[in-house]
C-alpha positions as a printed NumPy array, in Angstrom:
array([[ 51.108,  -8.875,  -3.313],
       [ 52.652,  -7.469,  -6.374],
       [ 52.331, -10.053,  -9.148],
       [ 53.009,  -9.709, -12.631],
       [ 51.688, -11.92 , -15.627],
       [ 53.549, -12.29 , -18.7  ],
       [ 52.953, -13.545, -22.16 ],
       [ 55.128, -14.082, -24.574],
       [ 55.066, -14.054, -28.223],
       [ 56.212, -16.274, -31.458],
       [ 59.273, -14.887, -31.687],
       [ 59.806, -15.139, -27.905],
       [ 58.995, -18.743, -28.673],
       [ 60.665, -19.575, -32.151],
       [ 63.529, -21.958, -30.916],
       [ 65.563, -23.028, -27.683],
       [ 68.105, -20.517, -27.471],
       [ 64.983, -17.741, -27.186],
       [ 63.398, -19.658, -25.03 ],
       [ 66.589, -20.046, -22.459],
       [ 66.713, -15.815, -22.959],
       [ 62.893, -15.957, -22.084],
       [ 63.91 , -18.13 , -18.788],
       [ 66.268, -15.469, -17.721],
       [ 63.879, -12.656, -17.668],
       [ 61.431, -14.678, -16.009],
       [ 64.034, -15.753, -13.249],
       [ 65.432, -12.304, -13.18 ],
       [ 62.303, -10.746, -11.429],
       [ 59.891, -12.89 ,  -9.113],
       [ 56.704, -10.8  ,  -9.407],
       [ 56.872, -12.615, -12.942],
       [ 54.648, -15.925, -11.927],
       [ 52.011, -16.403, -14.607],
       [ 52.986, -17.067, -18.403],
       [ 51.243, -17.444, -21.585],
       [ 53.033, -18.566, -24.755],
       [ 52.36 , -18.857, -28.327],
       [ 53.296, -20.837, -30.822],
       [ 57.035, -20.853, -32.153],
       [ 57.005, -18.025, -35.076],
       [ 59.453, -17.291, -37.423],
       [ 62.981, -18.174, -36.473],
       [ 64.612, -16.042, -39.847],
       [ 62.864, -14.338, -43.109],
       [ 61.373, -16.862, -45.003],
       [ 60.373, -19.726, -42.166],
       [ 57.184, -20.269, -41.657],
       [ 55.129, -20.385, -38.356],
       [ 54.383, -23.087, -36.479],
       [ 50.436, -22.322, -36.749],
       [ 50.578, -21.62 , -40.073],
       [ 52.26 , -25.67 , -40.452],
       [ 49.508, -26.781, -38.371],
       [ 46.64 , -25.296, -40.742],
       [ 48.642, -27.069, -43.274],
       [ 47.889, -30.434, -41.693],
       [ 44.244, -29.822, -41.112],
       [ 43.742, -29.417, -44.894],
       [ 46.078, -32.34 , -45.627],
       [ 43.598, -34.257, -42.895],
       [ 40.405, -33.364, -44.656],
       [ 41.844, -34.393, -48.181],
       [ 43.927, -37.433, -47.298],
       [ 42.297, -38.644, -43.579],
       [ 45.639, -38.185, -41.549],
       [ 48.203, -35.22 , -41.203],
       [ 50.939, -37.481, -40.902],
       [ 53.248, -35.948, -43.985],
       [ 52.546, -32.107, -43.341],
       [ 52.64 , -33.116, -38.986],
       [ 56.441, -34.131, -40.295],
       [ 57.432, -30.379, -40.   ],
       [ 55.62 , -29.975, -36.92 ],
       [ 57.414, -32.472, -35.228],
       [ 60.718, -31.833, -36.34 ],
       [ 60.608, -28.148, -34.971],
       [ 59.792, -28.891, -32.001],
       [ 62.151, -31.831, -31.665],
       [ 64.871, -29.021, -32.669],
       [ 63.685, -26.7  , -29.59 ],
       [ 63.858, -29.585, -27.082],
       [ 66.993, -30.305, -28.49 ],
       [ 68.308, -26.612, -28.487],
       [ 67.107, -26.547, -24.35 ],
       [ 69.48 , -29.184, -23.612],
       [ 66.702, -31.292, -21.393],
       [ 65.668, -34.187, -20.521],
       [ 62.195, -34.312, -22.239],
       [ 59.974, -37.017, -23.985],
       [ 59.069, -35.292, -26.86 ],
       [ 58.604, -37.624, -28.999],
       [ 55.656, -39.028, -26.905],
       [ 54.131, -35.971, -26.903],
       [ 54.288, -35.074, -30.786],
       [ 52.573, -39.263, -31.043],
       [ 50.084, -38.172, -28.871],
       [ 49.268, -34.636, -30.06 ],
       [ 49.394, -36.207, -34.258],
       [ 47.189, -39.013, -33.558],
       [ 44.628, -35.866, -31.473],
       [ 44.546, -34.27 , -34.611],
       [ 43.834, -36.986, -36.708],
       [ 40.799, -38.096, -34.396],
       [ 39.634, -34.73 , -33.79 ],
       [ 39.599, -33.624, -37.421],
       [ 38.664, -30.171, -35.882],
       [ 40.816, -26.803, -37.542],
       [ 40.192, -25.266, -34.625],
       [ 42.154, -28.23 , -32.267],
       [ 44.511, -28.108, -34.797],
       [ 45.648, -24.231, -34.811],
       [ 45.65 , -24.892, -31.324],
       [ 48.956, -27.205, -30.681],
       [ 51.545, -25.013, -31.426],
       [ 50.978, -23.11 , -28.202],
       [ 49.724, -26.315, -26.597],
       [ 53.126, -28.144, -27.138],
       [ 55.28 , -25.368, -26.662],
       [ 53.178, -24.159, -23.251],
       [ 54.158, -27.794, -22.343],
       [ 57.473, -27.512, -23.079],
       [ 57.975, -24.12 , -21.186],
       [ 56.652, -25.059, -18.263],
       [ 59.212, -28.336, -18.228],
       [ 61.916, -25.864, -18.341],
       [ 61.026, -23.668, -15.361],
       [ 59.59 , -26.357, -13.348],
       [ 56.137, -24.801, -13.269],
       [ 52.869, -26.205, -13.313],
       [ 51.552, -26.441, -17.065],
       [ 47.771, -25.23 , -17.045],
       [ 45.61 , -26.494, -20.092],
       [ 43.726, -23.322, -21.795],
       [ 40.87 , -25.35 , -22.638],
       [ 39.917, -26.164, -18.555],
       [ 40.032, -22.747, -17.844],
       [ 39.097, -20.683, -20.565],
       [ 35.328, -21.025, -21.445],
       [ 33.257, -19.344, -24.636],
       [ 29.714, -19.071, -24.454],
       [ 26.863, -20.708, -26.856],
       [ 26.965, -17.57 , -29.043],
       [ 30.928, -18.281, -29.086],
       [ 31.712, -14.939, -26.855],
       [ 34.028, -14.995, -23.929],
       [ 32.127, -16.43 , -20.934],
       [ 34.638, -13.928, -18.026],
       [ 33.098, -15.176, -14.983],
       [ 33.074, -18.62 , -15.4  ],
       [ 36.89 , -18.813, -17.248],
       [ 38.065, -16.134, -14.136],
       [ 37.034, -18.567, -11.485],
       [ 38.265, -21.593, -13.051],
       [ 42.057, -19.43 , -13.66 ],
       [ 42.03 , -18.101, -10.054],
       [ 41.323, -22.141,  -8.739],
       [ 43.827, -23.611, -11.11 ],
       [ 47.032, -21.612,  -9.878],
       [ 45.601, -21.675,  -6.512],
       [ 48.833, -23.053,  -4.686],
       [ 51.07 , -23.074,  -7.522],
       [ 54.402, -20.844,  -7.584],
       [ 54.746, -20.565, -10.971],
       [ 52.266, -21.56 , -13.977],
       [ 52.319, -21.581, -17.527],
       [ 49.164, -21.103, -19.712],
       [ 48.608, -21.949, -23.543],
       [ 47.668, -18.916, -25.165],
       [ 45.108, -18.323, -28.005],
       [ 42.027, -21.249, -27.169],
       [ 39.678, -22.233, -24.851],
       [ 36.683, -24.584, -24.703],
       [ 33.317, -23.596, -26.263],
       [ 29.753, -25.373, -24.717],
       [ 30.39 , -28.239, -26.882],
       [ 33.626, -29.298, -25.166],
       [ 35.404, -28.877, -27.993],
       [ 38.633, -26.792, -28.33 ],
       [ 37.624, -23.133, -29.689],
       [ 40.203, -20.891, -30.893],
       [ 40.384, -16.426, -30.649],
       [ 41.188, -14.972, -33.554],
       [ 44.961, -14.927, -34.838],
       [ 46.984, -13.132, -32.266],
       [ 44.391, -14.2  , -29.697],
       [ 47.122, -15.135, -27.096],
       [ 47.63 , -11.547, -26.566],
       [ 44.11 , -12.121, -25.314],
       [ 44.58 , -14.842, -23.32 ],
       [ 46.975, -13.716, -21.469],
       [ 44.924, -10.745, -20.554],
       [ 42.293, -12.731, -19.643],
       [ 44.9  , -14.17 , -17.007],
       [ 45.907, -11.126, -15.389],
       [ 42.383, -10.307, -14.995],
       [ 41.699, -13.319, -13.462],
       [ 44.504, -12.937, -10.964],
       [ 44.352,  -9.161, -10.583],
       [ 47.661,  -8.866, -11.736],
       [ 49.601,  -5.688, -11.026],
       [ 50.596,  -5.771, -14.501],
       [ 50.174,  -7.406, -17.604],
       [ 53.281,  -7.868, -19.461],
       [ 53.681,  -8.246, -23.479],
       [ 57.007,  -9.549, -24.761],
       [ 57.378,  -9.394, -28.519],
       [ 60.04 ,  -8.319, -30.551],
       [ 59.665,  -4.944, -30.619],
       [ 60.751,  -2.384, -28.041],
       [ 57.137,  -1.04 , -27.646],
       [ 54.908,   1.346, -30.272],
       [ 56.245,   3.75 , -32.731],
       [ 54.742,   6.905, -33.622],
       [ 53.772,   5.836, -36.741],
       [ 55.142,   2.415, -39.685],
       [ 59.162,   2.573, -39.561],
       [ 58.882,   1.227, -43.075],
       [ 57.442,   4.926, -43.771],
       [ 58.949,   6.942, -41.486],
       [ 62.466,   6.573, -40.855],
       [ 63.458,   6.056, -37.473],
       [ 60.053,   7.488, -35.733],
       [ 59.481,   8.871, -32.142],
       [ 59.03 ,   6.42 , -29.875],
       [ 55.675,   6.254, -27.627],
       [ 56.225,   5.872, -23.491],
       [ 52.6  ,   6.077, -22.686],
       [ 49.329,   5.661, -24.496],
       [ 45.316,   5.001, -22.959],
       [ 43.262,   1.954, -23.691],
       [ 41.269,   3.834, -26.136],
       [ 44.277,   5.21 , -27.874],
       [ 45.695,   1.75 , -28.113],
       [ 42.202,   0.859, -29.506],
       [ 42.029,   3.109, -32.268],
       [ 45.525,   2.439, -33.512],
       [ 45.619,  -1.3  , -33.11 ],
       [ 42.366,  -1.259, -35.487],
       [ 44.41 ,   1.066, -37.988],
       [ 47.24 ,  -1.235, -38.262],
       [ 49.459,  -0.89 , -35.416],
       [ 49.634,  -4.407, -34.703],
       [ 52.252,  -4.263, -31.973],
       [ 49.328,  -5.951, -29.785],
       [ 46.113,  -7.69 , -30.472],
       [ 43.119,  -4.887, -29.979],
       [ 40.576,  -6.986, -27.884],
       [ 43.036,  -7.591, -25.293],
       [ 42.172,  -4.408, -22.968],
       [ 38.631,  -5.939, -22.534],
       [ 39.131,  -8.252, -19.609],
       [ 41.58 ,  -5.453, -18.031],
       [ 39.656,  -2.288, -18.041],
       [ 37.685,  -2.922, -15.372],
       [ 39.851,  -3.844, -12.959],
       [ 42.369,  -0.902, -14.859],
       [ 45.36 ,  -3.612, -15.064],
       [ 48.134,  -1.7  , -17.045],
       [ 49.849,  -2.944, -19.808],
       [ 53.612,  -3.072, -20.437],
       [ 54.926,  -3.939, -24.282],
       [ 58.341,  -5.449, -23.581],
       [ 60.855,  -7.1  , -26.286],
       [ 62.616,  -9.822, -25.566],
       [ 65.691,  -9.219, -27.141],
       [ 65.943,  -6.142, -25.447],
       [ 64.969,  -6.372, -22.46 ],
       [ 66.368,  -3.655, -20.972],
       [ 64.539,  -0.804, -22.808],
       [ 61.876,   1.026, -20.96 ],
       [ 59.029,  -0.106, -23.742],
       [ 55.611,   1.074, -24.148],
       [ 53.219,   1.316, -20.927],
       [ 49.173,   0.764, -22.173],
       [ 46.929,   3.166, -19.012],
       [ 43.82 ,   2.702, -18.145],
       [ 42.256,   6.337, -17.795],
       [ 42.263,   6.82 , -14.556],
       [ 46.065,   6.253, -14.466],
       [ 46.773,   7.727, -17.673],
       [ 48.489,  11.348, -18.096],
       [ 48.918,  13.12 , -21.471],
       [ 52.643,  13.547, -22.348],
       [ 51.963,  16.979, -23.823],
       [ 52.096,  15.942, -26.948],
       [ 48.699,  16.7  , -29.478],
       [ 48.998,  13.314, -31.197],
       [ 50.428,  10.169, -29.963],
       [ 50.439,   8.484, -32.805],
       [ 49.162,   7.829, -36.569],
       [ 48.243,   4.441, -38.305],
       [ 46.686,   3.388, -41.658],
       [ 44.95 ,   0.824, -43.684],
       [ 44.98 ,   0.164, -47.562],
       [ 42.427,  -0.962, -49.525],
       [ 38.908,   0.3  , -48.761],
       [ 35.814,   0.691, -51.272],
       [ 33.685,   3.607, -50.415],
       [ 30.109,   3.507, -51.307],
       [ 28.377,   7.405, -51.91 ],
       [ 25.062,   7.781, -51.554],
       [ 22.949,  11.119, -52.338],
       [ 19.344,  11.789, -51.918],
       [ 17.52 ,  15.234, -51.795],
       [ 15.635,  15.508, -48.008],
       [ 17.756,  12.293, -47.116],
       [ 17.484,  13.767, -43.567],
       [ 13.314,  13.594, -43.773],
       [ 13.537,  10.683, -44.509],
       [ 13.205,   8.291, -41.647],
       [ 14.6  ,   5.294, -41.716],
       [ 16.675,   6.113, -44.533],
       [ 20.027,   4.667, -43.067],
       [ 18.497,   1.963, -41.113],
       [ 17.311,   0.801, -44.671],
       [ 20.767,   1.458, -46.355],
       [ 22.648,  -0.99 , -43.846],
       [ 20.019,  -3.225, -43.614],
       [ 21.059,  -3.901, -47.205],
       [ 24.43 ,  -4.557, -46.178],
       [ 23.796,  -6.51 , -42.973],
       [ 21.338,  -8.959, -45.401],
       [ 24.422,  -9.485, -46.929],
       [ 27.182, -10.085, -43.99 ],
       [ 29.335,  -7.11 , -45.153],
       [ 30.466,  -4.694, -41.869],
       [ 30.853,  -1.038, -42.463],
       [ 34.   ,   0.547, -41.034],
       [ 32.992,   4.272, -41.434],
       [ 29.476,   6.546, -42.275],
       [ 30.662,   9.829, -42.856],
       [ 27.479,  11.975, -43.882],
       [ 25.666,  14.97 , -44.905],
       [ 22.327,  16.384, -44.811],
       [ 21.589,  14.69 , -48.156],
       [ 24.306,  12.64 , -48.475],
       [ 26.119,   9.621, -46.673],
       [ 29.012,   7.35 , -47.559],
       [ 29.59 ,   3.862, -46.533],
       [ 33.079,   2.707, -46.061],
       [ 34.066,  -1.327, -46.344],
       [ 37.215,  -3.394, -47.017],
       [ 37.565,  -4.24 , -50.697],
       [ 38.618,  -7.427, -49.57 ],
       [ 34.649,  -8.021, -48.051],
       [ 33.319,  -6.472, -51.557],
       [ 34.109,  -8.759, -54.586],
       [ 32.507,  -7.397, -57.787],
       [ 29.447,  -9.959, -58.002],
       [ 28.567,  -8.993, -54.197],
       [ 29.398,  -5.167, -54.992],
       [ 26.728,  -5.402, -57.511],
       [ 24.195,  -7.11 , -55.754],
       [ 24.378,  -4.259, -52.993],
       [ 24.475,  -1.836, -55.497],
       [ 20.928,  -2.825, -56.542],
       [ 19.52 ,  -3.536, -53.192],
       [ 20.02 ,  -0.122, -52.255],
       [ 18.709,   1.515, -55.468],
       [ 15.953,  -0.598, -54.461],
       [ 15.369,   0.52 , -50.927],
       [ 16.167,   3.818, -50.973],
       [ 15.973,   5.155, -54.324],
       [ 18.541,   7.271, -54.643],
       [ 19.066,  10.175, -56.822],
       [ 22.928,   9.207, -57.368],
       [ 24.87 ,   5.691, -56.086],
       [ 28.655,   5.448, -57.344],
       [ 31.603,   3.589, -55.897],
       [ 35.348,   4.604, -54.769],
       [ 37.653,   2.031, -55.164],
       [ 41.304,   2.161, -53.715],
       [ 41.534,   4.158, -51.165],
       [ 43.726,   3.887, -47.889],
       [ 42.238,   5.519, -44.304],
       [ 45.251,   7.152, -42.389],
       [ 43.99 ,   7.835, -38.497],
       [ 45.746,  10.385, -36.544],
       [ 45.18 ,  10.043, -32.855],
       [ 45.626,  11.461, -29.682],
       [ 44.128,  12.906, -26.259],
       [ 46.047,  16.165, -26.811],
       [ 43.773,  16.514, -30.054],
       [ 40.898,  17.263, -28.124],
       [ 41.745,  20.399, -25.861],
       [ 43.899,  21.988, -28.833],
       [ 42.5  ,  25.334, -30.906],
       [ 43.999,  24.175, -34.468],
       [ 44.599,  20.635, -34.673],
       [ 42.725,  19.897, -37.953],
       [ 43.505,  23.029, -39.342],
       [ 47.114,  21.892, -38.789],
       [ 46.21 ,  18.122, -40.254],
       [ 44.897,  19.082, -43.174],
       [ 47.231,  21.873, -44.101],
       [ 49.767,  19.473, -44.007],
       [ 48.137,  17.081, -46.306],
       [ 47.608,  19.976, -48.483],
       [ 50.537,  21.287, -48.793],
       [ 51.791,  17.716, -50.141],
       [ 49.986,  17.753, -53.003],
       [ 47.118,  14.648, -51.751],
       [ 43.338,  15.303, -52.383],
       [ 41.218,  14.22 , -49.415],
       [ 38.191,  11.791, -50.554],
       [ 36.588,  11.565, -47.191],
       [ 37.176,  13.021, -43.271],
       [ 35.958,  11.313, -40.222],
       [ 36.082,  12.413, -36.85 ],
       [ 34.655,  10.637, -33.443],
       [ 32.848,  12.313, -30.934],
       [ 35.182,  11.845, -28.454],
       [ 37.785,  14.214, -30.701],
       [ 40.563,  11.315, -29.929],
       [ 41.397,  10.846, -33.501],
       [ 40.894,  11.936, -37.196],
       [ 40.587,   9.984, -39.945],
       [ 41.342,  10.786, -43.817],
       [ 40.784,   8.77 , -46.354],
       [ 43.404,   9.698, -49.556],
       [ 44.1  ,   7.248, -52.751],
       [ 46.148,   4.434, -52.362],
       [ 48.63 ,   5.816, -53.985],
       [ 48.746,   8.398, -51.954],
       [ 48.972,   6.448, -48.423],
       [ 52.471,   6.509, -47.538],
       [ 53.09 ,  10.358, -48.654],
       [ 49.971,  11.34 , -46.215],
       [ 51.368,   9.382, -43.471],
       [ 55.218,  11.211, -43.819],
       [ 53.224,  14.809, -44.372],
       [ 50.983,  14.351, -41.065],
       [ 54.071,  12.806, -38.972],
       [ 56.34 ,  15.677, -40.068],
       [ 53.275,  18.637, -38.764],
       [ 53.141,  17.063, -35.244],
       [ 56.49 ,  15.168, -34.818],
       [ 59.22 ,  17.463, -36.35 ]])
């Protein structure tokens, strides 16, 4: 039986007029059984998200012993939502019960948490469906990664019977039966976790946006629209920046190759974005699907004569850096040089330093100096591969606008090319490189 399952959003969630619009799509189309929420978000420009209150209250707990003022917010959005539904709900009891959880708990983790736990509650009041707590269902293991077979079992029991159900996103329970959060944007994840669970035929997104764009709107007016992308194109532009949908999410899907739909709610009607598995997935002809960006890496550049004799040499280099907790994003290289790319954020300059004379320790190197400010721009796409010209094409264009490449990176699997450029460079790149392959 077709079945689809369906998450929604903050903005899907943000008060009870959404909510009703969220009802209608859901009644609108039967296949639509399964649905995970998140917390309220922003209602306008300047509000604040629910999660972002309840973090609030956690540090207001650890300095004063209760959440009670900063909870104050807390409850009065949600008494507004109830309000805005127009039903007959005890929320009151519920906001007692959840305030006086937090205070006992004293856990950030249970905290973040009740913004999609009250409004999952609240949800599944209004359809009449059978509310399904994340954190009996949804299990992490010791070393806090997703434990799939027990959480899918537990999922495919728990809506065993039920015509409709409505999940909590972004938690679970870890092995110390305490609540454990995903990372922000980790109902995206949930709910994927769901459809896997169920075999869904598809796993629906709502947000507010009608699907991805080729590249940021802010930087390119009005930008192609994308139908169709693969997993792994998804992938590399969700770690760029694209943040229509939280990366990690195609993990519990690819194996049983569950597509993904990105939806918007307040637009229901448009076509959106469909996310393919590869077997499913068919070029659209086009070289590059897409191009996305970060600001704000620190490259480290490395150079050592017979560097590529030398055995061990970059085991030793990132050893330095793993000693330290600090992730490298990138390693472009030559035969006597390498280059270690990192997120200035992760580097500040007492921890720069320190690496800085581990390595001349190690390694010895005949020259060490550091790149600040500079912003990686990824252009990806399956058409990239099977095309004579594409970086010729790339870099002309950057070239022709005037920017001076500091670094090039390309994966093995020729799906995408990454430049890095100055900062100040970033959004001039980004217009050159959309302009080659879009217009």
């Amino acid at each position: 039986m077709s079945v689809k399952v369906c998450k929604f959003g903050g903005t899907s969630m943000a008060d009870g007029t959404v909510i009703n619009g969220v009802k209608k799509i859901l009644d609108g189309d039967d296949k639509r059984k399964y649905i995970v929420v998140s917390a309220p978000g922003k209602r306008y420009s300047g509000d604040t998200k629910v999660t972002d209150l309840l973090y609030a209250c956690h540090t207001q707990l650890l300095s004063c012993g209760t959440c009670k003022k900063s909870f104050a917010a807390v409850r009065a959005r949600f008494v507004s939502i109830v309000k805005e539904l127009n039903i007959s709900y005890d929320i009151d009891a519920l906001l007692d019960e959840t305030e006086a959880a937090i205070d006992r708990e004293k856990s950030e983790d249970f905290t973040a948490s009740r913004g999609e736990y009250l409004c999952a509650r609240i949800v599944a009041a209004v359809l009449d469906a059978k509310f399904i707590d994340a954190e009996d269902v949804i299990f992490f293991k010791e070393n806090g990664s997703f434990d799939g077979e027990k959480s899918y079992k537990a999922i495919s029991l728990a809506v065993s019977g039920a015509k409709r159900a409505v999940f909590p996103g972004f938690y679970g329970k870890g092995v110390d039966g305490k609540v454990k959060t995903f990372s922000r944007g980790g109902s995206d994840i949930s709910g994927s976790i769901v459809a896997r669970a169920i075999n869904a035929t598809v796993y629906e997104n709502w947000t507010d946006v009608s699907g991805f764009l080729a590249c940021d709107p802010r930087i390119v007016e009005s930008p192609a629209k994308i139908k169709s992308l693969s997993y792994k194109e998804l992938r590399e532009l969700s770690y760029m920046g694209a943040n229509v949908l939280h990366s990690d999410s195609i993990f519990p899907l690819r194996k049983a190759n569950i597509p993904i739909q990105i939806k918007n709610t307040f637009r229901p009607e448009d076509a959106g974005t469909a996310i393919l598995p590869s077997i499913r997935y068919t070029p659209n002809g086009n070289l590059v699907t897409g191009i996305a960006g970060k600001k704000n890496f620190t490259v480290i550049f490395i150079e050592k004569s017979h560097m590529n004799a030398e055995v061990g040499f970059i085991c030793k280099v990132l050893g330095v850096l793993a000693d330290e907790e600090i992730s490298v994003e990138h390693i472009p290289s030559g035969i006597d040089t390498m280059s270690l790319v990192v997120e200035s954020a992760n580097l500040p300059k007492e921890k720069l330093e320190l690496i800085l004379e581990k390595i001349k320790a190690t390694v010895a190197p005949d020259i060490i100096r550091v790149i600040d400010d500079i912003a990686l721009i990824a252009t990806v796409g399956h058409g990239m591969s099977s095309s004579v010209g594409t970086s010729a094409r790339l870099f002309n264009a950057i070239a022709n606008a005037n920017i001076n490449i500091k670094l090039i990176d390309q994966g093995s699997s020729e799906l995408n090319i990454i430049v890095g450029v100055n900062n100040e460079d970033y959004e001039k790149c980004i217009r050159a490189i959309y302009c080659e392959f879009f217009k």
